[in-house]
C-alpha positions in Angstrom: 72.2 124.4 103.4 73.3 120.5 102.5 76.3 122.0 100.9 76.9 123.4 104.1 76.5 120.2 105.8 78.3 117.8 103.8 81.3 120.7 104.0 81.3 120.2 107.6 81.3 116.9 107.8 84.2 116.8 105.2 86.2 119.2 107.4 85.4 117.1 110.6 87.0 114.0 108.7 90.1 115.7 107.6 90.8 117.6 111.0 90.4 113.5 112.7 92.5 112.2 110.2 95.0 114.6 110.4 94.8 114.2 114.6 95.3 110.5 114.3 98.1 110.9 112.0 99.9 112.8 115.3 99.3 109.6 117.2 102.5 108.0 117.8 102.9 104.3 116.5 105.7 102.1 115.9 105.8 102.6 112.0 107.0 106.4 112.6 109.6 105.6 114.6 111.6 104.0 111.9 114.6 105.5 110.4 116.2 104.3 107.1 119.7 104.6 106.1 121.5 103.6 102.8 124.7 101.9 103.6 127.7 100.6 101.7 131.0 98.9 102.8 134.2 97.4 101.1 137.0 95.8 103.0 140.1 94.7 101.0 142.0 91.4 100.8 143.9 90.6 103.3 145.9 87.4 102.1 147.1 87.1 98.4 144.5 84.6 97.5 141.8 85.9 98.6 139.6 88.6 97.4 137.9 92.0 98.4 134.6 91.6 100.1 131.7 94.4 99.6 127.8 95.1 100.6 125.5 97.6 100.0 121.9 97.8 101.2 119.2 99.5 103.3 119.2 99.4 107.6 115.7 99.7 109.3 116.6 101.7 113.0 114.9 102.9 115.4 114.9 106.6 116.4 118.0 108.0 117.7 118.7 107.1 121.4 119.6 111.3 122.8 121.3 109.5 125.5 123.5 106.5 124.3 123.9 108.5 120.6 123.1 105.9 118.8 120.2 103.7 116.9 119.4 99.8 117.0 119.3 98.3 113.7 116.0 96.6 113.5 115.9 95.2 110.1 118.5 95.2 106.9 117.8 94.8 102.8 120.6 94.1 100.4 123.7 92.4 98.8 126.9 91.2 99.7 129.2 90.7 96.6 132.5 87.9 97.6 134.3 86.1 95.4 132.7 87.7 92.5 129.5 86.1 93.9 126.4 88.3 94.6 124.7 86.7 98.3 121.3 88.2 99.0 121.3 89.7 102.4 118.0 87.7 104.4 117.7 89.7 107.5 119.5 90.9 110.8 120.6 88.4 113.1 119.6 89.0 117.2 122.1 90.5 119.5 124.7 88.5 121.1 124.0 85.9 118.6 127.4 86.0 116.1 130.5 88.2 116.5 128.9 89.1 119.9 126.7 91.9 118.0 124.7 94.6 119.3 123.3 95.4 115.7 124.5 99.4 117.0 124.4 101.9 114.8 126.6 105.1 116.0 124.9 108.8 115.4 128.8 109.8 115.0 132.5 108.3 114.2 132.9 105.7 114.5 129.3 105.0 113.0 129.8 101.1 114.4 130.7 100.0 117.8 133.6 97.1 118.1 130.4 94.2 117.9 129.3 95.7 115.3 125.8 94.1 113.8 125.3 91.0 112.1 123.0 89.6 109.6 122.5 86.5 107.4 123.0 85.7 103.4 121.7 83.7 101.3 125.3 82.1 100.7 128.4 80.9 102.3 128.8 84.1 104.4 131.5 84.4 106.4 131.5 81.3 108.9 130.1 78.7 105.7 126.9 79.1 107.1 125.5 82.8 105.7 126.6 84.5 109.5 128.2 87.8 109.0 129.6 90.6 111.4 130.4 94.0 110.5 132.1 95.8 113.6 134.7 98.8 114.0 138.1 97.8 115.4 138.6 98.1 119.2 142.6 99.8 118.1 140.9 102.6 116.1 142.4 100.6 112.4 139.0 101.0 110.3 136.1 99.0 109.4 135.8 95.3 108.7 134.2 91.7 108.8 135.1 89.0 111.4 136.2 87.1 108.6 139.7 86.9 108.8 140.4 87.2 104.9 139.8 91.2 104.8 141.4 93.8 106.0 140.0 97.0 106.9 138.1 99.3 104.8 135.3 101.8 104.5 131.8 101.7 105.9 129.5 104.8 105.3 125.5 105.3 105.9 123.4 107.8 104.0 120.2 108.7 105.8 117.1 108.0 103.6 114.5 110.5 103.7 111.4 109.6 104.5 108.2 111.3 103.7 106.5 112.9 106.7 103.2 111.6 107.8 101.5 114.8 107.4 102.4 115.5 103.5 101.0 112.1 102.8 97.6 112.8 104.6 97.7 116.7 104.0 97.3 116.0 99.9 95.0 112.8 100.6 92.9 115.4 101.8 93.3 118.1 99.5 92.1 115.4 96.9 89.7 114.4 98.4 87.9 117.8 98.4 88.9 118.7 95.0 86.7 115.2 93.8 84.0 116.2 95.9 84.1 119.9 95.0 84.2 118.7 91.2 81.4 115.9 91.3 79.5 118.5 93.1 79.7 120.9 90.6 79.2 117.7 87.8 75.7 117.1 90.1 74.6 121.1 90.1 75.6 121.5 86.3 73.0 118.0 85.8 70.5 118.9 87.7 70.5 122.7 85.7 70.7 121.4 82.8 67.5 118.9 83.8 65.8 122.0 84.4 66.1 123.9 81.0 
Protein backbone atom coordinates (compact mmCIF):
# COMPACT_ATOMS: atom_id res chain seq x y z
CA UNK A 1 0.00 0.00 0.00
CA UNK A 2 2.98 2.85 0.64
CA UNK A 3 4.36 1.69 -2.56
CA UNK A 4 1.22 2.48 -3.98
CA UNK A 5 1.23 5.83 -2.47
CA UNK A 6 4.61 7.11 -3.01
CA UNK A 7 3.89 5.91 -6.91
CA UNK A 8 1.06 8.25 -6.93
CA UNK A 9 2.58 10.91 -5.70
CA UNK A 10 5.54 10.46 -8.13
CA UNK A 11 3.08 10.37 -11.04
CA UNK A 12 1.25 13.51 -9.72
CA UNK A 13 4.79 15.30 -9.80
CA UNK A 14 5.72 14.39 -13.24
CA UNK A 15 2.22 14.94 -14.84
CA UNK A 16 2.66 18.93 -13.02
CA UNK A 17 5.99 19.22 -14.25
CA UNK A 18 5.32 18.15 -17.51
CA UNK A 19 1.99 20.74 -17.50
CA UNK A 20 4.11 23.63 -16.44
CA UNK A 21 6.59 22.89 -19.00
CA UNK A 22 3.49 23.78 -21.64
CA UNK A 23 3.27 27.12 -19.93
CA UNK A 24 4.42 29.67 -22.31
CA UNK A 25 7.37 31.89 -21.07
CA UNK A 26 9.70 34.10 -22.68
CA UNK A 27 12.79 31.62 -22.73
CA UNK A 28 10.77 29.30 -25.34
CA UNK A 29 10.23 31.84 -27.61
CA UNK A 30 13.79 32.12 -28.60
CA UNK A 31 15.16 31.05 -31.80
CA UNK A 32 18.91 30.64 -32.52
CA UNK A 33 20.53 30.83 -35.82
CA UNK A 34 24.29 30.36 -36.78
CA UNK A 35 25.32 33.07 -39.14
CA UNK A 36 28.35 33.93 -41.13
CA UNK A 37 29.20 36.74 -43.61
CA UNK A 38 32.21 37.98 -45.79
CA UNK A 39 32.19 41.05 -47.85
CA UNK A 40 35.26 41.72 -50.13
CA UNK A 41 37.55 44.72 -50.57
CA UNK A 42 36.42 47.28 -52.16
CA UNK A 43 39.47 49.73 -52.62
CA UNK A 44 43.08 48.27 -53.34
CA UNK A 45 44.25 48.97 -49.84
CA UNK A 46 42.03 47.79 -48.00
CA UNK A 47 41.09 44.38 -47.00
CA UNK A 48 38.11 41.79 -46.82
CA UNK A 49 36.00 42.02 -43.80
CA UNK A 50 34.24 38.77 -42.18
CA UNK A 51 31.94 37.55 -38.98
CA UNK A 52 30.62 34.62 -37.86
CA UNK A 53 28.54 34.06 -34.68
CA UNK A 54 25.18 33.15 -33.05
CA UNK A 55 21.72 35.60 -33.32
CA UNK A 56 19.16 35.29 -30.43
CA UNK A 57 15.41 35.99 -32.30
CA UNK A 58 12.31 35.93 -31.36
CA UNK A 59 9.68 33.60 -32.98
CA UNK A 60 8.79 34.10 -36.44
CA UNK A 61 6.38 37.12 -37.01
CA UNK A 62 3.45 34.88 -39.63
CA UNK A 63 2.56 38.16 -40.65
CA UNK A 64 5.61 40.55 -41.39
CA UNK A 65 7.84 37.03 -42.28
CA UNK A 66 10.39 37.85 -40.34
CA UNK A 67 12.14 37.68 -36.69
CA UNK A 68 13.74 40.57 -34.36
CA UNK A 69 17.14 39.83 -33.50
CA UNK A 70 17.29 40.12 -29.79
CA UNK A 71 20.73 39.30 -28.87
CA UNK A 72 24.10 38.32 -31.02
CA UNK A 73 27.55 36.09 -29.95
CA UNK A 74 30.60 36.15 -31.98
CA UNK A 75 33.66 37.47 -34.03
CA UNK A 76 34.39 39.89 -36.57
CA UNK A 77 37.85 39.22 -38.25
CA UNK A 78 39.24 42.98 -40.23
CA UNK A 79 42.46 43.68 -40.95
CA UNK A 80 43.64 40.32 -39.94
CA UNK A 81 42.33 41.37 -36.50
CA UNK A 82 39.85 39.17 -34.61
CA UNK A 83 37.06 41.99 -32.68
CA UNK A 84 34.86 40.14 -30.25
CA UNK A 85 31.27 40.92 -31.00
CA UNK A 86 29.72 42.58 -27.42
CA UNK A 87 26.05 42.67 -28.09
CA UNK A 88 23.26 44.08 -30.52
CA UNK A 89 22.86 47.63 -30.74
CA UNK A 90 18.92 49.12 -30.26
CA UNK A 91 16.98 49.98 -33.36
CA UNK A 92 17.31 53.13 -35.05
CA UNK A 93 20.45 53.61 -33.25
CA UNK A 94 23.38 53.09 -36.17
CA UNK A 95 22.87 52.55 -39.94
CA UNK A 96 19.22 53.27 -39.10
CA UNK A 97 18.74 49.41 -38.02
CA UNK A 98 15.82 47.47 -37.34
CA UNK A 99 18.04 44.43 -36.16
CA UNK A 100 15.34 42.37 -38.88
CA UNK A 101 15.91 39.13 -39.66
CA UNK A 102 14.02 37.91 -43.02
CA UNK A 103 12.26 34.22 -42.91
CA UNK A 104 13.16 34.36 -46.82
CA UNK A 105 15.62 36.14 -49.57
CA UNK A 106 16.74 38.52 -48.94
CA UNK A 107 17.32 37.10 -45.23
CA UNK A 108 18.16 41.18 -44.22
CA UNK A 109 16.11 44.13 -44.87
CA UNK A 110 18.12 47.46 -46.45
CA UNK A 111 18.77 48.63 -42.29
CA UNK A 112 19.89 45.75 -41.72
CA UNK A 113 20.90 45.09 -37.75
CA UNK A 114 23.70 46.47 -35.92
CA UNK A 115 25.81 45.45 -33.06
CA UNK A 116 29.03 46.55 -31.29
CA UNK A 117 32.88 45.10 -31.08
CA UNK A 118 35.20 45.06 -28.97
CA UNK A 119 37.45 47.06 -31.55
CA UNK A 120 37.64 49.75 -34.05
CA UNK A 121 34.38 48.54 -35.82
CA UNK A 122 33.36 50.26 -38.56
CA UNK A 123 32.79 53.99 -37.52
CA UNK A 124 36.29 53.89 -34.98
CA UNK A 125 34.10 53.36 -32.35
CA UNK A 126 33.05 49.39 -32.42
CA UNK A 127 29.41 50.41 -34.41
CA UNK A 128 28.61 48.06 -37.12
CA UNK A 129 25.73 47.59 -39.65
CA UNK A 130 24.99 44.66 -41.73
CA UNK A 131 22.03 45.48 -44.16
CA UNK A 132 21.01 44.09 -47.79
CA UNK A 133 21.24 46.74 -50.65
CA UNK A 134 18.12 48.70 -51.49
CA UNK A 135 19.27 47.95 -55.70
CA UNK A 136 19.12 44.18 -55.11
CA UNK A 137 23.57 44.14 -55.41
CA UNK A 138 24.13 41.62 -52.30
CA UNK A 139 25.08 41.89 -48.76
CA UNK A 140 27.42 44.24 -47.01
CA UNK A 141 28.63 46.70 -44.15
CA UNK A 142 27.96 50.48 -44.10
CA UNK A 143 31.56 50.71 -44.16
CA UNK A 144 32.41 51.99 -47.21
CA UNK A 145 35.77 49.82 -47.74
CA UNK A 146 33.72 46.46 -48.70
CA UNK A 147 31.92 45.60 -51.33
CA UNK A 148 29.26 43.14 -51.44
CA UNK A 149 29.33 39.68 -50.44
CA UNK A 150 27.54 36.71 -48.79
CA UNK A 151 25.49 36.56 -45.71
CA UNK A 152 23.81 33.12 -44.81
CA UNK A 153 22.01 31.89 -41.33
CA UNK A 154 21.83 28.30 -40.31
CA UNK A 155 19.03 27.63 -37.84
CA UNK A 156 20.23 26.01 -34.55
CA UNK A 157 18.24 23.37 -33.19
CA UNK A 158 17.16 23.63 -30.01
CA UNK A 159 16.09 20.94 -27.75
CA UNK A 160 12.41 20.82 -27.07
CA UNK A 161 11.18 21.54 -23.59
CA UNK A 162 9.53 18.28 -23.32
CA UNK A 163 12.63 15.88 -24.11
CA UNK A 164 14.47 17.67 -21.42
CA UNK A 165 11.74 17.12 -18.74
CA UNK A 166 10.37 13.75 -20.33
CA UNK A 167 14.00 11.99 -19.35
CA UNK A 168 14.35 14.18 -16.05
CA UNK A 169 11.45 12.19 -15.20
CA UNK A 170 12.16 8.93 -16.49
CA UNK A 171 15.33 9.19 -14.18
CA UNK A 172 13.89 10.17 -11.62
CA UNK A 173 11.74 6.92 -11.38
CA UNK A 174 14.40 4.69 -12.33
CA UNK A 175 16.45 6.11 -8.94
CA UNK A 176 13.56 5.70 -7.00
CA UNK A 177 12.51 2.36 -8.46
CA UNK A 178 16.22 1.15 -7.79
CA UNK A 179 16.70 2.64 -4.11
CA UNK A 180 13.41 1.00 -3.54
CA UNK A 181 14.43 -2.20 -4.57
CA UNK A 182 18.18 -1.34 -2.59
CA UNK A 183 15.59 -0.71 0.64
CA UNK A 184 13.31 -4.09 0.10
CA UNK A 185 16.63 -6.20 -0.68
CA UNK A 186 17.99 -4.53 3.11
CA UNK A 187 15.23 -4.90 4.89
CA UNK A 188 15.05 -8.95 3.56
CA UNK A 189 18.20 -9.51 4.09
CA UNK A 190 17.65 -7.93 7.97
CA UNK A 191 15.18 -10.60 8.25
CA UNK A 192 17.18 -13.84 7.49
Amino acid sequence: MKLIKELGIVTASAVMGIAGVGISSPAQAVQLFDFQYSFPSYEANSTAISASGTLATTDLDPIKNNYTITGITGTRKVQGVTETIIGLLSPGTYGINDNLLNASTPLLTKNGFSYLVSGSGEDGNGNVNVFYSSFDEGYSELSSNVDYGSFSVTPRSVPEPYTGVGSLVALGFGWWTKRKQVVASQKHDKEF
